[in-house]
N, C-alpha and C positions, 0 to 999 in steps of 0.2 A: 539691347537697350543699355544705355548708359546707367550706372548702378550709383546711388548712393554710399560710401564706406561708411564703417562704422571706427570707431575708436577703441582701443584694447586696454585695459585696466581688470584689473586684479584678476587675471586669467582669462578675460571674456572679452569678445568682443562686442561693445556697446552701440547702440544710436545714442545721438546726442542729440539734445533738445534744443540747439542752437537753430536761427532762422536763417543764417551765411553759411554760404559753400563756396568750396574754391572750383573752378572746372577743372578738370583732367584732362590733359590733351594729347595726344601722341605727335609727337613732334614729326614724326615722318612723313602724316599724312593732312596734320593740323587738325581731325576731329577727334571731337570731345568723345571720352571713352568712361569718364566719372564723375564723382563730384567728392570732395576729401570736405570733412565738416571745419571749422570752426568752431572749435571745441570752448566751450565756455571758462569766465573765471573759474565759479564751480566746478567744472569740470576738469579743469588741473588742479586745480584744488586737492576734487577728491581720488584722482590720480597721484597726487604727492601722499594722501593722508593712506592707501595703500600701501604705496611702500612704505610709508615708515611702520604701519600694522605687519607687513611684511619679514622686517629688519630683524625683530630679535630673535629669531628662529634659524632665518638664513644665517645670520653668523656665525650661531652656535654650530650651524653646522660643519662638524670637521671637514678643512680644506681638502684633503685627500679625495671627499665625497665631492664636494663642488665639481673637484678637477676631474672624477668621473664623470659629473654631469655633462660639462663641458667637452670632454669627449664624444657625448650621444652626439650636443650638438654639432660638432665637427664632421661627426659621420651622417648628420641627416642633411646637414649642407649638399655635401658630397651625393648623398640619393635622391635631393633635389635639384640639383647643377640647371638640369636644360629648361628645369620647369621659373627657377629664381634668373635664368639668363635670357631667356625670355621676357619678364616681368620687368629688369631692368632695360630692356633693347627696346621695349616698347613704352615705357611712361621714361625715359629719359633721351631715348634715341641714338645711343652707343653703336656702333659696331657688333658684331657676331663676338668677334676674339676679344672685346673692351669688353664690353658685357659681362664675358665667362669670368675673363679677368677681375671684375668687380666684386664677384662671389668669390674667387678663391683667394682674393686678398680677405675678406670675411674669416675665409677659413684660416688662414693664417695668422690673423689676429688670434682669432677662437684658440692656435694650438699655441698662442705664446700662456693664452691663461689655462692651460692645462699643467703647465709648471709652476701654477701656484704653491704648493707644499715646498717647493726647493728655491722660490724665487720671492717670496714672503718671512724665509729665516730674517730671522735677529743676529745677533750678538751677542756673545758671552767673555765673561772674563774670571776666572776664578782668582780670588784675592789681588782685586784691585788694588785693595788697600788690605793690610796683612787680617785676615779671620772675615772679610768682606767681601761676598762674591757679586759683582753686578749681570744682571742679563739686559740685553733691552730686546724685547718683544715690536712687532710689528701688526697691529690693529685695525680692523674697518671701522668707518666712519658712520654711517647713515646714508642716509638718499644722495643721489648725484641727478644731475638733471644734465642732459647731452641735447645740444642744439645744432639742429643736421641741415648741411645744405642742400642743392638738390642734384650736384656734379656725380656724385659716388653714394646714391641710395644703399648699396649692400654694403660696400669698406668700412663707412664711415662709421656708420651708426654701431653694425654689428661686426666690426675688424679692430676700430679703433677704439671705441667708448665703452659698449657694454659689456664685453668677455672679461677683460681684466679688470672692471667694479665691481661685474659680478661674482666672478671666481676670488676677488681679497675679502667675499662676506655682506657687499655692498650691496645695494638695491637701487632701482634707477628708476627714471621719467623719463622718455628721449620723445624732444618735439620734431618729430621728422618734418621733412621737406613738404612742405603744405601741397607742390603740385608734382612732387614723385612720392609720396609715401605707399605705394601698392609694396616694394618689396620687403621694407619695412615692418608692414600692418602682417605680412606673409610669413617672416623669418619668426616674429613674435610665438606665430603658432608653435613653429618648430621646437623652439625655446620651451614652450609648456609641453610637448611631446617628451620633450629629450627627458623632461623632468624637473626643469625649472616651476619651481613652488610659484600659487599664484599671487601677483603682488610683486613681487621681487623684479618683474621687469613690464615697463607701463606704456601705450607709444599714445601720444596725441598728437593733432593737427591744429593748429591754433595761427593767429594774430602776435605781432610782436606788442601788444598791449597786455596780449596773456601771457605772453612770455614773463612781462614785468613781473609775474605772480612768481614763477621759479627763482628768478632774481632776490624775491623781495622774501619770499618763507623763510621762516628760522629754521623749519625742518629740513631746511635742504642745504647741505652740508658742501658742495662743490659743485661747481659747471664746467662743463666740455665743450667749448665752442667749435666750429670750423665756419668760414666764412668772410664777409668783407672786413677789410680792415675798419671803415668809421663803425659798423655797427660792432663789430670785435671790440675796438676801443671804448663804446660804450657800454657792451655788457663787463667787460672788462673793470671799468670802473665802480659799475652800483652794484655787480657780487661783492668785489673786494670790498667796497665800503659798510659791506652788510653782513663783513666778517667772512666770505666766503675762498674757500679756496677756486681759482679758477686756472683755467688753461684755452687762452685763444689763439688758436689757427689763422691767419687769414690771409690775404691774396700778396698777388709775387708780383716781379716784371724778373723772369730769370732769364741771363746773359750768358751766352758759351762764348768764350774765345777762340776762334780760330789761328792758326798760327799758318805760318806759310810751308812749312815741312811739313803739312798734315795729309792724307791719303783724300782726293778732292771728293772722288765718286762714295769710298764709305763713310767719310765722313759726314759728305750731304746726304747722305742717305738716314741716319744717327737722326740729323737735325729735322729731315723732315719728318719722322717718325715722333719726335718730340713734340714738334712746334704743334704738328696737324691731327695727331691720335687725339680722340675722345671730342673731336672737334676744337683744338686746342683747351677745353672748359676743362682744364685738371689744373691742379694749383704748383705741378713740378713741368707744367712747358715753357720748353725753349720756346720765346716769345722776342726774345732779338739775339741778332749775332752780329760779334761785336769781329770783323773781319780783317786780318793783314793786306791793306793795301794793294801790294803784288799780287796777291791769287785773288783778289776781292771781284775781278772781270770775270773769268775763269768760275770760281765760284758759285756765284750769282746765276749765271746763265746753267749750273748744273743744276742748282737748286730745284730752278722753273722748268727744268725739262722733266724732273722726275717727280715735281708736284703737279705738272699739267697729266702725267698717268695715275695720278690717285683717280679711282672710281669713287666719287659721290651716289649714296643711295641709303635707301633708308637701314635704318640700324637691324631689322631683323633679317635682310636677305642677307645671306651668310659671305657671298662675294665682294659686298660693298667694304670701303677701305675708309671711308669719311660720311660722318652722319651729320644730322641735323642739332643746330643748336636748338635746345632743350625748350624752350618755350620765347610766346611771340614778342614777350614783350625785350627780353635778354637778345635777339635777333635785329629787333630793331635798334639796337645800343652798340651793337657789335655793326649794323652796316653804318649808323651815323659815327662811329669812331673811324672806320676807312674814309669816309666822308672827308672829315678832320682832317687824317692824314696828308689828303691830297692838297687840302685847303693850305693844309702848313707849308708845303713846300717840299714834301716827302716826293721818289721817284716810284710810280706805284709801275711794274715790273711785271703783275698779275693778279686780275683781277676776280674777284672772287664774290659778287654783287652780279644781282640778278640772274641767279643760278638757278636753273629748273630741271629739275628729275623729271623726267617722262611719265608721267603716272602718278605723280604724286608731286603732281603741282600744289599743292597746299602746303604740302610741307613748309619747314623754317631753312633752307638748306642756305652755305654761305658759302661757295669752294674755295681752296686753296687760295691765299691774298696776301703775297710779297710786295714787301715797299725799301727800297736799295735808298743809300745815303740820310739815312733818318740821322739828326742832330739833337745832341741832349736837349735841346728847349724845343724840343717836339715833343707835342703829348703820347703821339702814340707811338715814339718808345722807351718814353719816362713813365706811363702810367698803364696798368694791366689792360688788357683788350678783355679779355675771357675768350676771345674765340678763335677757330683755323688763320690769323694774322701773323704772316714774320718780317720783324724788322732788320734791315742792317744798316751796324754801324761801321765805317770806314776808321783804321788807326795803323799809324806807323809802324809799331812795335810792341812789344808785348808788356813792356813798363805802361807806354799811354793805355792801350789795352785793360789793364787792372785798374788802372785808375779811375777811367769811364766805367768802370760796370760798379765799382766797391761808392761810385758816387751817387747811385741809385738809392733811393730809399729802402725798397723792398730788400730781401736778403734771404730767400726760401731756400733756392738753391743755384750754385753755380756751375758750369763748367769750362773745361777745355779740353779742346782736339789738339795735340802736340806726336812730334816722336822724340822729344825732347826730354829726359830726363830730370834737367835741373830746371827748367820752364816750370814742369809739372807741378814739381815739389815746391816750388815757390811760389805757383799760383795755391797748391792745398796748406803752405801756410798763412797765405796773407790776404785772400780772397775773405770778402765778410757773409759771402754765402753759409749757411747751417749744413745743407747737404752739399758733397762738392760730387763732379764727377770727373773723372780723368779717360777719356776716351769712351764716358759713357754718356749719352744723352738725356737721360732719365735718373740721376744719381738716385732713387729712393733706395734707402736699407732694408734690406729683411730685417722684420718684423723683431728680430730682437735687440738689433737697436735704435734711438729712437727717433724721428720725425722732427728734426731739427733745425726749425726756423728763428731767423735774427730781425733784429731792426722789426720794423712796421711790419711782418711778417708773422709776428707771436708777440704775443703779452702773457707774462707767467713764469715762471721759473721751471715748473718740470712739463714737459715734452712730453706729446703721447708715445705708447708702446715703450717696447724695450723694457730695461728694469727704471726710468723714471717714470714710465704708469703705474708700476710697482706699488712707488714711493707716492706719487699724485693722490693714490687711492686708499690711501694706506696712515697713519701717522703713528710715531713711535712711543714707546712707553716704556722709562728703563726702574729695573725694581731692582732694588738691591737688599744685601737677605746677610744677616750673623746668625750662627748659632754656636751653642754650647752644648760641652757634656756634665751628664751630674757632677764628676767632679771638680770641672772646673768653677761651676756655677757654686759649689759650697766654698771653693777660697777665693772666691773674685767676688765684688759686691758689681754686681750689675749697673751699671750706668747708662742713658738714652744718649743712642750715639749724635754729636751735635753737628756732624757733616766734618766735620775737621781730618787730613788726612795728616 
């Protein structure tokens, strides 16, 4: 029977007295498998007034200790793998290998904040000023509140938000993904296992009306968005207006450059691993390729032979290579954008509408969907799809080339396929992409540095992960210290130093 969740706050998992539920679906099969509450004002509420009951305990507690804690968790990841890769395969609809992937990127968040103690140093200076020594110390702040989308249930929440606010002293709210929060509501546990204090980490399911609560508390000191840009933009604005520090994530249209000296077969290979993993719904796909002219025939025709062999099927069979977009209503937005496309004047190449799994005809499935000669005043390849969609665009050379992609709004990530040397290095300096890749499809950094989106892509000054999570989490505090000896104190008459160097 489909179950009810309950909601996690101050170590427990609660029911909620709310009357709305969200349904849970499985996207492979389209039946309902839960219901995620709609957690009340009061309800985040008293989920924020946890942690902050939480806060002065956890900080005092020395970093060293955290970063053991955070350890446990890293290893109880790891001895629940098949059981959290599962929970993701099935309320979001990933792949077998996407799935695992989702939890070891967790984990790898988790071990950037085990280098708290060495990645939380300060600063020192002994006699700045002659007999004045300054330090500047590095501090937690209070409650963060992390607003999770529903693409990457494990990374997101417990990769990128909660390990390193929790490990710099910090205590969190994270409003999961209202219609994937199972892995979520699951990893919390772990987290009070490892030995995380109760309070110190909170998950609810709520309404963007209740979100306005996180936004709007004075106790809650920072937000962690990931998600669309208009709504990025406006949580973006009424934290910062409400004195908040924030950091928003939100959606791409990311451009590879193909060059005409590139390797045809790996490199389409790269691109479709890009464009079509996770169902294309990850915020770093190749979602258009911006193509040399000359190989652009050649190309195109490799593309579709070896997205016509991806296997469509649902995320938990371990064979399938492309899963279902994540729920009905995101399904229906992605096939009226191929729609569009065609309507525009786009050449659709392959088609990826009306796709049926054998057995699991309910399912949301899109398959592979290339559209050859897309033109900048075509929506769908100026503005994000979210899903298995790749555009291309035709250009001369590789000056038109950078031009057309750096004229795109979004700026998440770029790349190019070259064997070109001086190509390369002038697309990685002049491209307005955050992550760039050169011969790689999927440009994201390991985990220790950081997530580096531009333009309409991020609103915020510091990036998650890396050491600007660090810094995000973190603010500075510099103290500076004189002293004397008895005797110099009996021939100096003491004076209050007035800042003057």
């Amino acid at each position: 029977m489909a179950e009810k969740l309950k909601y996690f706050v101050n170590g427990q998992y609660v029911e909620s007295k709310t009357d709305k539920y969200y349904d849970l679906v499985n996207p492979s099969t389209g039946e309902i498998t839960g219901y995620a509450p709609n957690c009340t004002a009061e309800e985040v509420e008293g989920a924020i007034a946890a942690a902050k009951a939480a806060y002065p305990a956890w900080s005092a507690t020395p970093a060293i200790k955290r970063a053991q804690i955070m350890y446990k968790v890293r290893d109880l990841l790891m001895e629940h793998i098949e059981e959290l890769t599962m929970l993701v395969a099935e309320e979001n609809g990933k792949c077998w290998g996407e799935a695992e992937g989702d939890v070891l990127k967790a984990k790898e968040g988790t071990e950037l904040a085990t280098q708290v103690p060495s990645l939380m140093m300060g600063e020192s200076t002994m006699d700045a000023s002659k007999g004045y020594d300054t330090v500047l110390y590095r501090e937690s702040m209070g409650v963060f509140a992390g607003i999770v989308p529903v693409n990457f249930p494990a990374m997101i929440p417990f990769g990128w938000m909660a390990p390193v606010c929790l490990a710099t002293g910090n205590t969190m709210v994270l409003k999961a993904a209202s219609l994937t929060p199972r892995t979520a509501l699951r990893i919390a546990g772990l987290y009070k296992e490892a030995g995380v204090p109760d309070g110190v980490i909170n998950i609810v399911t709520c309404s963007r009306n209740e979100i306005n609560v996180l936004l709007d508390s004075p106790d809650v000191k920072g937000i962690t968005f990931v998600g669309s840009t208009p709504v990025g933009k406006l949580i973006y604005e009424r934290a910062a207006k409400n004195g908040k520090r924030v950091q928003a994530l939100c959606q791409a249209k990311n451009h590879a450059l193909v060059l005409e000296d590139t390797p045809i077969e790996r490199t389409a290979a790269g691109v479709i691993n890009s464009a079509f993993g996770c169902a294309g719904q990850r915020c770093m796909a190749l979602s258009c390729c911006v193509v040399q002219e000359s190989i652009a025939d050649e190309f195109v025709a490799e593309l579709v032979k070896q997205a016509k062999a991806i296997k469509v099927g649902p995320g938990y069979d371990k064979t399938s290579k492309l899963g279902p977009i994540t729920y009905k209503k995101h399904f229906d937005e992605v096939i009226a954008d191929i729609n569009k496309g065609v309507a525009e004047g786009a050449e659709l190449v392959l088609d990826g509408r009306n796709y049926v799994v054998e057995g699991y005809e309910g399912g949301y499935y899109v398959g592979p969907t290339i559209f050859d000669k897309v033109t900048p005043e075509m929506t769908i390849g100026d503005e994000e799809v979210f899903g298995p969609v790749l555009c291309i665009k035709r250009v001369k050379n590789f000056e038109e080339g950078l031009k057309l992609m750096n004229a795109n709004p979004y700026a998440n990530g770029s790349v190019i396929f070259t064997q070109n040397g001086y190509y390369a290095r002038e697309f990685a300096r002049h491209t307005d992409g955050g992550m760039v890749g050169v011969n790689v499809g999927i440009p994201v950094p390991i985990g220790f540095f950081p997530f580096a989106g531009h333009k309409n892509s991020f609103f915020g000054d510091l990036h998650c992960l890396g050491k600007d999570a660090y810094r995000f989490f973190t603010e500075s505090k510099c103290v500076t210290t004189r002293w004397f000896d008895e005797e110099e104190m009996k021939k100096t008459e003491v004076s209050t130093w007035d800042g003057t160097i």
